[in-house]
Backbone as numpy.savetxt, mean C-alpha at the origin, in Angstrom:
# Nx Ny Nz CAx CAy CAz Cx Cy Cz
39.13 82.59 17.43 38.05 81.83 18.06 38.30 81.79 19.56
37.23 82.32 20.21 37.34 82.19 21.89 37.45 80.62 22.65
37.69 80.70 23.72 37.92 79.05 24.41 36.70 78.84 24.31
35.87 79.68 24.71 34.22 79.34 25.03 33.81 78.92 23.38
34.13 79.05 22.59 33.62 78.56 21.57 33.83 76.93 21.29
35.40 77.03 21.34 35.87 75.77 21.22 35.83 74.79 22.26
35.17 74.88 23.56 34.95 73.86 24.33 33.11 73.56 23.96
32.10 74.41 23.75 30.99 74.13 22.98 31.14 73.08 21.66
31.83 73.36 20.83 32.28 72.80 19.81 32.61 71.32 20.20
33.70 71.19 20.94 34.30 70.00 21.87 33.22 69.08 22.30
32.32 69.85 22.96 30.98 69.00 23.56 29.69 68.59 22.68
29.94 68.94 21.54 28.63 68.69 21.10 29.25 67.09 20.21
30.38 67.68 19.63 31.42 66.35 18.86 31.35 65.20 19.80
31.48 65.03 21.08 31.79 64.06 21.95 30.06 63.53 22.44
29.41 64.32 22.09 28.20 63.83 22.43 27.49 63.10 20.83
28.05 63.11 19.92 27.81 62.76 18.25 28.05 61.59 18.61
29.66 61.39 18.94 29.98 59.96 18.82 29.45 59.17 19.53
29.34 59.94 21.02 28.76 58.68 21.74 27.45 58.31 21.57
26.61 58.74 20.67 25.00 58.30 20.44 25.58 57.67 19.64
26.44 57.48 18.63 26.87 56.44 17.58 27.38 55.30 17.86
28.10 55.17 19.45 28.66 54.26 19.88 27.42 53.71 21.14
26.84 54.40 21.07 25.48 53.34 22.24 24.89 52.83 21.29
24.09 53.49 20.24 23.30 52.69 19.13 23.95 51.64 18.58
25.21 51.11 18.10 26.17 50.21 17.73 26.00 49.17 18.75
26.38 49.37 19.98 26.74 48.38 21.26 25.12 48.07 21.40
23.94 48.82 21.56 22.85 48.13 21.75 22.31 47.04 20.65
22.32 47.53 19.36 21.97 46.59 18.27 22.43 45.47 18.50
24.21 45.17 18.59 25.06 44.17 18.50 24.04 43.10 19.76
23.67 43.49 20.73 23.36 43.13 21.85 21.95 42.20 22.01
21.07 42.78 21.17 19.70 42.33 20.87 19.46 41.40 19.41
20.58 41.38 19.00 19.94 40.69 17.58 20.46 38.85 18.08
18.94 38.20 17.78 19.15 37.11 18.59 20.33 35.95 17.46
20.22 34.50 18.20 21.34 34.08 17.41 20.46 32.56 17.38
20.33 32.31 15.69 19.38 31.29 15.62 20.01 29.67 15.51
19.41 28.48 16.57 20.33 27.67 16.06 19.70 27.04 14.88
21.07 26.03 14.44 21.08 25.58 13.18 20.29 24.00 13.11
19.55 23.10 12.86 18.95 22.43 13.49 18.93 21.57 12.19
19.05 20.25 11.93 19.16 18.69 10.84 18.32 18.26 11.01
17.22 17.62 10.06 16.63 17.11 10.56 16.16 16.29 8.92
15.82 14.47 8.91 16.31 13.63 8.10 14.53 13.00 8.50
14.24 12.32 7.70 12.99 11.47 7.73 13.03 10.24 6.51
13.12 9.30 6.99 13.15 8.18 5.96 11.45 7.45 6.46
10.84 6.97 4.75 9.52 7.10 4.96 9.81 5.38 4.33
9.05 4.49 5.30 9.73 2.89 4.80 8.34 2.27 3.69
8.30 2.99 3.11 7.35 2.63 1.86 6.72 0.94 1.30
7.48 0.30 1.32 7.15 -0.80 1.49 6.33 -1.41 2.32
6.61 -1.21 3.67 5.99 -1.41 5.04 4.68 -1.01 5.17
4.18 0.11 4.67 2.77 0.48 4.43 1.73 -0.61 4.75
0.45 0.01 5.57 -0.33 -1.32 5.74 -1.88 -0.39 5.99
-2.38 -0.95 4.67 -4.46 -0.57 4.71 -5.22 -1.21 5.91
-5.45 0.20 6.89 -6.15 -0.42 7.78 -7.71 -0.12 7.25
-8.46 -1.82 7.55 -9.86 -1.76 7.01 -10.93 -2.06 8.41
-11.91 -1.67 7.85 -12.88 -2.31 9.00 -14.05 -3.08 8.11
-14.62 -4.58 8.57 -14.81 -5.31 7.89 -16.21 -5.98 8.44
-17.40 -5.54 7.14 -18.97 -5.61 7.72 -19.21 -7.24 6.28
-19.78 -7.68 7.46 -20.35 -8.67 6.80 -22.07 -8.16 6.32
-22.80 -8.20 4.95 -23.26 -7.32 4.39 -24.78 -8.68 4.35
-26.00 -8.22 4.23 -27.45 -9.32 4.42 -27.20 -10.16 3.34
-26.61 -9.68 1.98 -26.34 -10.90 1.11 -25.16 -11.36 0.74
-24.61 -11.70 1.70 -23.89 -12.28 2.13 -22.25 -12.02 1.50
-21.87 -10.99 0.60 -20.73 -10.17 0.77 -20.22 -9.07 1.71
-18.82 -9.34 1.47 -17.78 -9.09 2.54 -17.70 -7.44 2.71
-18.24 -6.60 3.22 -17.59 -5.10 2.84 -16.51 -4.64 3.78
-15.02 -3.91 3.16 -14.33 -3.60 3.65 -14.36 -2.09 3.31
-14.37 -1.21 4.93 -14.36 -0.15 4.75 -12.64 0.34 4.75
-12.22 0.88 4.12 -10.67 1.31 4.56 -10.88 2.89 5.46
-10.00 2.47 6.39 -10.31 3.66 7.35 -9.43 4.74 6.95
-7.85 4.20 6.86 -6.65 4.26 6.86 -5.55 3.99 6.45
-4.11 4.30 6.72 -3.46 3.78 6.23 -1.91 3.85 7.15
-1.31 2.65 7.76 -0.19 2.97 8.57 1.06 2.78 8.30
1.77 4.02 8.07 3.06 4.12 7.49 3.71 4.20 8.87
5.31 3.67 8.66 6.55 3.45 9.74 7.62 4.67 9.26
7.71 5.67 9.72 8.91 6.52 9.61 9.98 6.40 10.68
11.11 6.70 9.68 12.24 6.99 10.78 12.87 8.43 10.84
13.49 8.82 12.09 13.69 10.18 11.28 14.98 10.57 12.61
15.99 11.14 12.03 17.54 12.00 13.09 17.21 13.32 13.02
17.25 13.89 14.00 17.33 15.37 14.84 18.78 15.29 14.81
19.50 16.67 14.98 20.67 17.27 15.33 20.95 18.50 15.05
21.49 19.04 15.95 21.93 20.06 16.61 23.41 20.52 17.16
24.18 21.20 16.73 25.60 21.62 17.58 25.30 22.44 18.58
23.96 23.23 18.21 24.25 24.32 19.17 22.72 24.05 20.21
22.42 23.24 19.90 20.85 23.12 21.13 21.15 21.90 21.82
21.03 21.48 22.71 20.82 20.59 23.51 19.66 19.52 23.32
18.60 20.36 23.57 17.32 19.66 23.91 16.70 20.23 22.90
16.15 19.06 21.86 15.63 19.31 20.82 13.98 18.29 20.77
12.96 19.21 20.14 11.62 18.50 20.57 11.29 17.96 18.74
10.45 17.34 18.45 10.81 16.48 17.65 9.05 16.01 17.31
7.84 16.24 16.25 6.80 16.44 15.83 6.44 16.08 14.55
5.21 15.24 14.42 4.91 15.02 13.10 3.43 16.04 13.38
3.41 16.42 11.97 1.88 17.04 11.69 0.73 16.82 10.34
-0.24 15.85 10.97 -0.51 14.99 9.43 -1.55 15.60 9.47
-2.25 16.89 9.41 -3.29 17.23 8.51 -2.80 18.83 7.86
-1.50 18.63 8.40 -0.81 20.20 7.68 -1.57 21.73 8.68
-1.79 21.49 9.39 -2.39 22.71 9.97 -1.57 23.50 11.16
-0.30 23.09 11.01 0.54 24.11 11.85 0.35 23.34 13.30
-0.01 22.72 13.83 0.52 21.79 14.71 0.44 20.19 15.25
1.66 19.91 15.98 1.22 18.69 16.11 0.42 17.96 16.68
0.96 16.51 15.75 -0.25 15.59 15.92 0.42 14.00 16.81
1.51 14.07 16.62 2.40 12.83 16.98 3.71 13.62 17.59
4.54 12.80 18.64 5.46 13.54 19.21 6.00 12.56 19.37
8.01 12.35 18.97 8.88 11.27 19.13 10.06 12.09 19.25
10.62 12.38 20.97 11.83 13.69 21.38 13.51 12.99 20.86
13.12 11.46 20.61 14.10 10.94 20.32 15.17 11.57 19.48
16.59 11.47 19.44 17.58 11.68 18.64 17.06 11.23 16.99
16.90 10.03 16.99 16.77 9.03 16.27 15.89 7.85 16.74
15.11 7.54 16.08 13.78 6.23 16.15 12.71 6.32 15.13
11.70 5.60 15.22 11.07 5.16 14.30 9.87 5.03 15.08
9.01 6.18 14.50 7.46 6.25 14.91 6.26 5.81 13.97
5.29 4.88 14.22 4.45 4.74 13.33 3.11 5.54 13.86
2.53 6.01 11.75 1.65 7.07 12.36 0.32 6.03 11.68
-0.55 6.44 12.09 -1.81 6.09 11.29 -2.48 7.51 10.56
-2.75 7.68 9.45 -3.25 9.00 8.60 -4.55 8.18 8.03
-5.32 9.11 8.03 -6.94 8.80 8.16 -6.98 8.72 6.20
-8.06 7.99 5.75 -7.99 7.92 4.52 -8.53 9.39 4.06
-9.03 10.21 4.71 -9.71 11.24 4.16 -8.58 12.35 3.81
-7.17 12.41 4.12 -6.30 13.17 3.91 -5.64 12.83 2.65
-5.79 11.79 1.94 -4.91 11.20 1.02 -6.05 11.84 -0.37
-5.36 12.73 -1.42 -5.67 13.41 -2.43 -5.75 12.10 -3.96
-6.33 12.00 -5.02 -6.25 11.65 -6.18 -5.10 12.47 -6.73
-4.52 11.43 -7.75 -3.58 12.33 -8.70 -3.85 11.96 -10.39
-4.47 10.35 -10.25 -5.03 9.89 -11.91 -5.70 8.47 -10.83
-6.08 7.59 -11.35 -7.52 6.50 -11.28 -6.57 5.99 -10.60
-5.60 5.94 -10.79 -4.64 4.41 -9.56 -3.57 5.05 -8.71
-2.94 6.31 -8.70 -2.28 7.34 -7.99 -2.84 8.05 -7.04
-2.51 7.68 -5.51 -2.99 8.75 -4.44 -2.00 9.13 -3.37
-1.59 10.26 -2.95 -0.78 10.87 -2.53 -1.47 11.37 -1.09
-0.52 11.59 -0.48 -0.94 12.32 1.06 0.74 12.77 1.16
0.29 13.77 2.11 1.64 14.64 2.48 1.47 14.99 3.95
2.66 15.03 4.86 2.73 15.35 6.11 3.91 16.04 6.58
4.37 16.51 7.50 5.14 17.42 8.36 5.57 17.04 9.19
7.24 17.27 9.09 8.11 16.78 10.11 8.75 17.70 10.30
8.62 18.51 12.24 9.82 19.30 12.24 10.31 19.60 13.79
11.62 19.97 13.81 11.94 19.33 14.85 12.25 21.26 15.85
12.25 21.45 16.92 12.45 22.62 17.58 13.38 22.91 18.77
13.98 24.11 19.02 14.97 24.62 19.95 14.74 25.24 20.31
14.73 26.06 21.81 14.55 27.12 21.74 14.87 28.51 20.66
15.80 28.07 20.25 16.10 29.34 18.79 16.21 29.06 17.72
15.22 27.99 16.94 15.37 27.44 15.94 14.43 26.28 15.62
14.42 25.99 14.50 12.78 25.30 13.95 13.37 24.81 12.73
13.26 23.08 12.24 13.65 23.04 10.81 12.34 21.97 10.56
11.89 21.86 9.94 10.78 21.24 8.86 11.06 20.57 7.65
10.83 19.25 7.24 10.72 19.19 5.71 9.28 18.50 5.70
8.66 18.34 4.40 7.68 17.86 4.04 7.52 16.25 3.85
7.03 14.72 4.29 6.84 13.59 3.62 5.87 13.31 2.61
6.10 12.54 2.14 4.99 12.24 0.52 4.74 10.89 0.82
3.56 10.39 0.84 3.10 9.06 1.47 2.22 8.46 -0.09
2.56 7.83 -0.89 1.64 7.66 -1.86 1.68 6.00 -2.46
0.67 5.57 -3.11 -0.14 4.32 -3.24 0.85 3.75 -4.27
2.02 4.04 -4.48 2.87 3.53 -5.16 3.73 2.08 -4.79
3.56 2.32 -3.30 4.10 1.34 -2.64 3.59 -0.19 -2.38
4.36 -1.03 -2.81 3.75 -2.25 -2.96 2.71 -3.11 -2.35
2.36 -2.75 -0.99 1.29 -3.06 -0.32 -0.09 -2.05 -0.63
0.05 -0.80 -1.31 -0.87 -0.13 -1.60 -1.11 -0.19 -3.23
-0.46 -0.44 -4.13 -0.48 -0.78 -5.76 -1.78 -1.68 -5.91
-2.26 -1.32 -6.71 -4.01 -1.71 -7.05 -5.19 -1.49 -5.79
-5.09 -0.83 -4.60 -5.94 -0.71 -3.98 -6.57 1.18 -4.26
-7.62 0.91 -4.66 -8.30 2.43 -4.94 -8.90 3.35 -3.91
-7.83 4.03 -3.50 -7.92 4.68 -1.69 -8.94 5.69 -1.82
-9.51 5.80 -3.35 -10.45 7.04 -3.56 -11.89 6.25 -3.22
-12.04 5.01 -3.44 -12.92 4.72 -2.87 -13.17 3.92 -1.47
-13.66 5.01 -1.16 -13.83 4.47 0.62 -14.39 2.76 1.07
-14.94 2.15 0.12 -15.43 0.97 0.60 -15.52 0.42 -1.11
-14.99 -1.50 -0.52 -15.25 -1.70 -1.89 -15.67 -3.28 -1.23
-16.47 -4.02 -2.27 -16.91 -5.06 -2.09 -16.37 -6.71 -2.49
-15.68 -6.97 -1.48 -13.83 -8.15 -1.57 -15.32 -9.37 -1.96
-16.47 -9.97 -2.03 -16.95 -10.76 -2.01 -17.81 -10.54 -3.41
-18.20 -9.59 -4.11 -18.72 -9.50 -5.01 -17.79 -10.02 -6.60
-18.19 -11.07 -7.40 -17.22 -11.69 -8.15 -18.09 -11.67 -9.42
-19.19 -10.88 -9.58 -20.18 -11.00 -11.00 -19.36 -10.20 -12.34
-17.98 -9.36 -11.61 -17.28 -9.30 -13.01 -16.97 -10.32 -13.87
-16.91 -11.73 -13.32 -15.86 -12.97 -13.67 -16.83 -13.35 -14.95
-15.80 -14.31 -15.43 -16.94 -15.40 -16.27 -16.06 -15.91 -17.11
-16.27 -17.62 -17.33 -15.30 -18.14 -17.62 -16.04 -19.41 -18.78
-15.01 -19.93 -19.41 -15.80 -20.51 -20.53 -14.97 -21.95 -20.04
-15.72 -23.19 -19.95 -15.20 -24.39 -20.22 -15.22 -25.06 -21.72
-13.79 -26.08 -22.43 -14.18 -26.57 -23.64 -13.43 -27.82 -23.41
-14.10 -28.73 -23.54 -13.65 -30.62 -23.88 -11.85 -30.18 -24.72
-11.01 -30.19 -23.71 -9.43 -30.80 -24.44 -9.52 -31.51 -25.33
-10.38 -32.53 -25.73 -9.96 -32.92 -26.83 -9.30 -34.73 -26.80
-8.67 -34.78 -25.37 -8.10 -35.89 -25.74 -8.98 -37.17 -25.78
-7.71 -38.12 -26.60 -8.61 -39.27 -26.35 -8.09 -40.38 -24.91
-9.54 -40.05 -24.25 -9.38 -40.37 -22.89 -9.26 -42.44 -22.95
-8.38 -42.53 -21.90 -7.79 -43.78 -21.81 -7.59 -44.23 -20.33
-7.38 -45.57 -19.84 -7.69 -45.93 -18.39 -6.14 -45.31 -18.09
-5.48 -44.40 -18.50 -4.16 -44.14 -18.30 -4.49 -43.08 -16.84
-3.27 -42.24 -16.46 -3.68 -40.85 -15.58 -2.64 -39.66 -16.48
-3.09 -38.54 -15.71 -2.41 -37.28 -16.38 -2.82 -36.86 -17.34
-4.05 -37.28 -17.70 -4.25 -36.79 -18.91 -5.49 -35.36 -19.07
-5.36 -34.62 -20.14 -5.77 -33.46 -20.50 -7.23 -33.83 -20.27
-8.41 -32.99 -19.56 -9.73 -32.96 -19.84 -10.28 -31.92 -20.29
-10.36 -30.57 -19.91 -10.76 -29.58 -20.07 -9.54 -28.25 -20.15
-10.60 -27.21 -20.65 -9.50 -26.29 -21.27 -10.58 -24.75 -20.24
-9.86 -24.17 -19.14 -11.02 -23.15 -19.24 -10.68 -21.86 -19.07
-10.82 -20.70 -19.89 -10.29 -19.28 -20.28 -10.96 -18.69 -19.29
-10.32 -17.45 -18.96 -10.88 -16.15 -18.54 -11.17 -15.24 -19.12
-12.67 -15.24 -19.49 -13.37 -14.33 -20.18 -13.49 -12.99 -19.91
-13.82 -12.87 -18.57 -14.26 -11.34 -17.93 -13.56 -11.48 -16.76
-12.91 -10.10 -16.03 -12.81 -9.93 -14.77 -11.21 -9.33 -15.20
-10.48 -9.36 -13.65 -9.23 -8.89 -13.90 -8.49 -10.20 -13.69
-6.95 -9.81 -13.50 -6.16 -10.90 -13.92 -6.21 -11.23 -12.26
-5.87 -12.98 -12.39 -6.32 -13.67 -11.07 -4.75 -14.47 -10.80
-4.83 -13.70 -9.37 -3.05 -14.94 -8.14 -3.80 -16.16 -8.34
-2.65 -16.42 -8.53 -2.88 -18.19 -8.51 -2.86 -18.62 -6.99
-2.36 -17.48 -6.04 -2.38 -17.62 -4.51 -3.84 -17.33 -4.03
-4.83 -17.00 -4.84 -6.34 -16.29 -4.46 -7.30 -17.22 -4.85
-6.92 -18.00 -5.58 -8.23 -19.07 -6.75 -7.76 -20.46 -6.20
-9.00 -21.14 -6.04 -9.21 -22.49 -5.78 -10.10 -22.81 -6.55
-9.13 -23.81 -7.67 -9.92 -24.21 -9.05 -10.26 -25.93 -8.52
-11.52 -26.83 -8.60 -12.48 -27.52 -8.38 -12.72 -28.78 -10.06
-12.94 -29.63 -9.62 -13.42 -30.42 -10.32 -13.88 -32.01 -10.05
-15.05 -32.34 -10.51 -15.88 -33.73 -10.40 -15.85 -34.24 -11.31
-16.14 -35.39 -11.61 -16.00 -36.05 -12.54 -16.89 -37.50 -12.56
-18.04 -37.30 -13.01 -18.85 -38.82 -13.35 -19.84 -38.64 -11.89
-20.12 -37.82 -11.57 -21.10 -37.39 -10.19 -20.65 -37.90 -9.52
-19.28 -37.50 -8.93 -18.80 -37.40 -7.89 -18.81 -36.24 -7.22
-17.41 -36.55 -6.02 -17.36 -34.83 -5.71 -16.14 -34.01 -6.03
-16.44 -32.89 -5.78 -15.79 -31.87 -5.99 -13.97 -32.00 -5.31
-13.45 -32.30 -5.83 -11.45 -31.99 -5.62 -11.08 -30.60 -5.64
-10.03 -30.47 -4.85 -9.66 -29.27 -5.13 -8.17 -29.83 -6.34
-7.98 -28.97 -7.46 -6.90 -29.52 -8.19 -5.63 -28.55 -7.66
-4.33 -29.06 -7.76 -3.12 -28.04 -7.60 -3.30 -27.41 -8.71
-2.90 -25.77 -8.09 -2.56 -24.64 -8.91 -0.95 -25.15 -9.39
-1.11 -23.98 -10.65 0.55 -24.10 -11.67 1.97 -24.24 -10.22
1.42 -23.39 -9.81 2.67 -23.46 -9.12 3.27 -24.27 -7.94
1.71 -25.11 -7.97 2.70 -26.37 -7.11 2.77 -27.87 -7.55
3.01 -28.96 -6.89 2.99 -30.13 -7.40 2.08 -30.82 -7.66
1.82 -31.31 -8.80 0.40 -32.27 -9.23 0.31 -33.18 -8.28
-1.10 -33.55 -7.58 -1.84 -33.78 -6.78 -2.56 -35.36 -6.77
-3.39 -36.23 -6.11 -4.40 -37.53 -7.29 -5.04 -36.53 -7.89
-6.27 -35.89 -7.30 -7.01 -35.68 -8.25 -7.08 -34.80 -9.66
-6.65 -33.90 -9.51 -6.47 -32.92 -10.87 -5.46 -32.10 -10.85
-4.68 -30.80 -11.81 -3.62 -30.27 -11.86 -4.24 -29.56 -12.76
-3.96 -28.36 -12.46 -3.94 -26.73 -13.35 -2.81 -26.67 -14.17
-2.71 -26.82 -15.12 -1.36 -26.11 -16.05 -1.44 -24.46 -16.92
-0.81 -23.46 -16.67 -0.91 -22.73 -17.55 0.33 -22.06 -17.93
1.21 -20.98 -18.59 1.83 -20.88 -19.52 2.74 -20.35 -18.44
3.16 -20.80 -17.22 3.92 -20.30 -16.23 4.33 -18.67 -16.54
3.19 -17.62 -16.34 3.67 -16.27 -16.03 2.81 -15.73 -14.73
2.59 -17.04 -13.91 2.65 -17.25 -12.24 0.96 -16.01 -12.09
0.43 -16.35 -13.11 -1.48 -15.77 -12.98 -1.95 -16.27 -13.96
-3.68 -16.00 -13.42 -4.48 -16.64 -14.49 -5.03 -15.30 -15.33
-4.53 -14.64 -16.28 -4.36 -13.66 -16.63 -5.75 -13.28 -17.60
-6.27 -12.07 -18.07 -7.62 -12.09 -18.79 -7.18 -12.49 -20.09
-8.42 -13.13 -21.05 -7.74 -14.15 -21.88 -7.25 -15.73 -21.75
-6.55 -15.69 -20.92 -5.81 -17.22 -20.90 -6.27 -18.15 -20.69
-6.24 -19.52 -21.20 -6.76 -20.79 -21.22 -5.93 -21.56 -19.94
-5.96 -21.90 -19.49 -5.50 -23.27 -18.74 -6.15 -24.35 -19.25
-5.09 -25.52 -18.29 -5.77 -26.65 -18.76 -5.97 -27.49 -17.26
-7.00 -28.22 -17.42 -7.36 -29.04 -15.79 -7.24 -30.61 -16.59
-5.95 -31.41 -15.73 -5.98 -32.53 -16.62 -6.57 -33.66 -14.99
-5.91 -34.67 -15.48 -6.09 -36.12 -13.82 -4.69 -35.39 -13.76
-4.55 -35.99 -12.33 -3.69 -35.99 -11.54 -2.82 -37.79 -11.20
-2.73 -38.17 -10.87 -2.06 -40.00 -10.43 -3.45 -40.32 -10.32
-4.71 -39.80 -10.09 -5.92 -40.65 -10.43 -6.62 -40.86 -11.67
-6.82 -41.88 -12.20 -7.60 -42.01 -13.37 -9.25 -41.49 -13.18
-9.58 -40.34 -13.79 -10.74 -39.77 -13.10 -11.64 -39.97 -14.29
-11.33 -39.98 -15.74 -12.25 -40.35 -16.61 -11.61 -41.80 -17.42
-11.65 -42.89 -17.55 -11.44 -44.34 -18.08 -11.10 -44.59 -19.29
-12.04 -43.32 -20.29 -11.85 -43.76 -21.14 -12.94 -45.00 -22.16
-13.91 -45.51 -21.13 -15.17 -46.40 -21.82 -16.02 -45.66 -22.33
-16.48 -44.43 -21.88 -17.49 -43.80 -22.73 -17.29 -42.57 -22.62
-18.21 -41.68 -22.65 -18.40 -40.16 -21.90 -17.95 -39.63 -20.80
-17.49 -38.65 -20.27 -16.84 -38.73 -18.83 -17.96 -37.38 -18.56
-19.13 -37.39 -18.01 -19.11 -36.01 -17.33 -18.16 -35.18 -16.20
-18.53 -34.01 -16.69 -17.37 -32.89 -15.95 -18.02 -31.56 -15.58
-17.52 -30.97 -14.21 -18.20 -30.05 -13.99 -16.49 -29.56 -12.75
-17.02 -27.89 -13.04 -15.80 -27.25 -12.90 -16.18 -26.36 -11.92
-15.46 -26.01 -10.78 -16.31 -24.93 -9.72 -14.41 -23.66 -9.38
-14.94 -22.34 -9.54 -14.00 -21.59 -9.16 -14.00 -20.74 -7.87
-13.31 -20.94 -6.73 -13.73 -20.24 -5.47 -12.18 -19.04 -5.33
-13.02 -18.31 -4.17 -11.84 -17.32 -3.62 -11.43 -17.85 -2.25
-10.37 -18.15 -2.65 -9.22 -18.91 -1.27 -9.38 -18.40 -0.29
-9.39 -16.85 -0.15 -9.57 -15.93 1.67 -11.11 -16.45 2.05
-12.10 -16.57 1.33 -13.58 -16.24 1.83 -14.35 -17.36 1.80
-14.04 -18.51 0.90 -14.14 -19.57 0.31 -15.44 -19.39 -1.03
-15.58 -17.89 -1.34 -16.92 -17.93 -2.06 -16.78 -18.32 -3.37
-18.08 -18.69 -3.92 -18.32 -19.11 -5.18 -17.55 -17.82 -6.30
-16.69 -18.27 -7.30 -16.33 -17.28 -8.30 -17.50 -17.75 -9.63
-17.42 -18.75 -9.91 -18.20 -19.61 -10.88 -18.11 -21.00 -11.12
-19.08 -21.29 -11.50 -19.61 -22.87 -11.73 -20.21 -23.11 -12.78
-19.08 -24.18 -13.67 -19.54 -24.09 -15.07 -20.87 -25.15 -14.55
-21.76 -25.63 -15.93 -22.93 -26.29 -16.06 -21.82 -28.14 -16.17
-22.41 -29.08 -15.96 -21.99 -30.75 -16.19 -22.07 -30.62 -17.97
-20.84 -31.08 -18.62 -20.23 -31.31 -19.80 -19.82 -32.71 -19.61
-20.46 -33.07 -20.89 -19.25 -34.35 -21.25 -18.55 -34.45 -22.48
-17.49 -35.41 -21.78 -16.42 -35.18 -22.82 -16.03 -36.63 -23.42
């Protein structure tokens, strides 16, 4: 083999490697380096609060529109390798934000419109939102779940946009003569009156009423507080007036029926926030 062969040979080998060793060193060079980014969201469920807007209606019930609903999140960013980290909620899911808190750590409250919150069955409603936090080389996200489970939202039906807090023609209630034999004594039993129709009633919501011999109207203590002069609610202490259940409306330290003859009685049921009529039995005597 001539020199001239073997220095051709020489040069083409040395020109192999080095396209193998630039392609190596350039790759290494360009492939970027992503940071690693934490990111935590605590959703304070309890705290939840129905924002309404509230029309007084020509006959004379209350309409509450629910607009909304305002949840309190908290949520930690972190980073080893970024500095400056930006920090985003996104509540209609559409890829960007809607709320911005750059904080490490804090607690932002959002308001989410009722129209985002989905059905899941007649008393279950869910909404979902986006939390995610950014670096220049790096992006982490998780998803929140906002749903009517939470104790300030439990029995309110977010599927319907407006409901009517003053309308009470579900109710209906039966009065019946206790029975006793009335005496110039006090405390004693007069009437007995069930819940026929409606749902089960706070004893914190009802202002139960009673007259006696055409007088006026008393308000009597509910079960759960201390008997009063004029009248006292008793019922089977499970702290409501539940569908079905009887109570009883007796006197209070006033002698309100004597005991000489007949006592007429008449019974009136109101709603404590609004003061409206629930029902009004007809004058009974007992």
């Amino acid at each position: 083999m001539t020199k001239k062969t073997i220095l051709v040979i020489s040069v083409l080998i040395s020109l192999s490697l080095a396209g193998c060793l630039d392609n190596s060193t350039s790759e290494t060079s360009t492939t970027p380096q992503n940071d690693v980014i934490l990111i935590d969201v605590l959703n304070d469920c309890t705290n939840l609060e129905i924002y309404t807007q509230t029309t007084q209606l020509a006959n004379g019930s209350i309409m509450d529109t629910i607009l909304g609903v305002n949840a309190t999140l908290y949520h930690a960013i972190y980073s080893v390798d970024a500095q400056n980290l930006t920090f985003e909620y996104d509540l209609d899911l559409d890829g960007s934000g809607d709320v911005y808190n750059n904080v490490s750590r804090g607690s932002t409250t959002l308001f989410i419109p009722i129209s985002y919150f989905s059905n899941l069955t007649n008393d279950k409603f869910v909404t979902s939102i986006a939390a995610s936090a950014y670096s220049a080389n790096g992006q982490a996200s998780v998803l929140i779940h906002i749903a009517s489970d939470c104790s300030l939202l439990s029995g309110v039906d977010l599927g319907q946009l407006t409901y009517l807090s003053g309308d009470f023609s579900m109710y209906d209630f039966t009065v019946n003569d206790a029975g006793t034999a009335l005496s110039s004594g006090t405390g004693e039993a007069i009437v007995y009156v069930s819940l026929d129709a409606g749902d089960d009633l706070s004893w914190s919501t009802v202002i139960v009423q009673m007259k006696a011999e055409g007088g006026v109207y008393v308000e009597c203590t509910n079960p759960d507080k201390a008997s009063a002069a004029g009248c006292a609610v008793t019922d089977n202490d499970d702290g409501k007036w539940a569908f079905g259940e009887e109570v009883t409306i007796s006197e209070g330290s006033d002698d309100l029926c004597d005991g000489t003859g007949t006592c007429d009685i008449q019974v009136k049921i109101l709603d404590r926030s609004t003061n409206k009529l629930i029902y009004e039995s007809n004058v009974m005597s007992v």
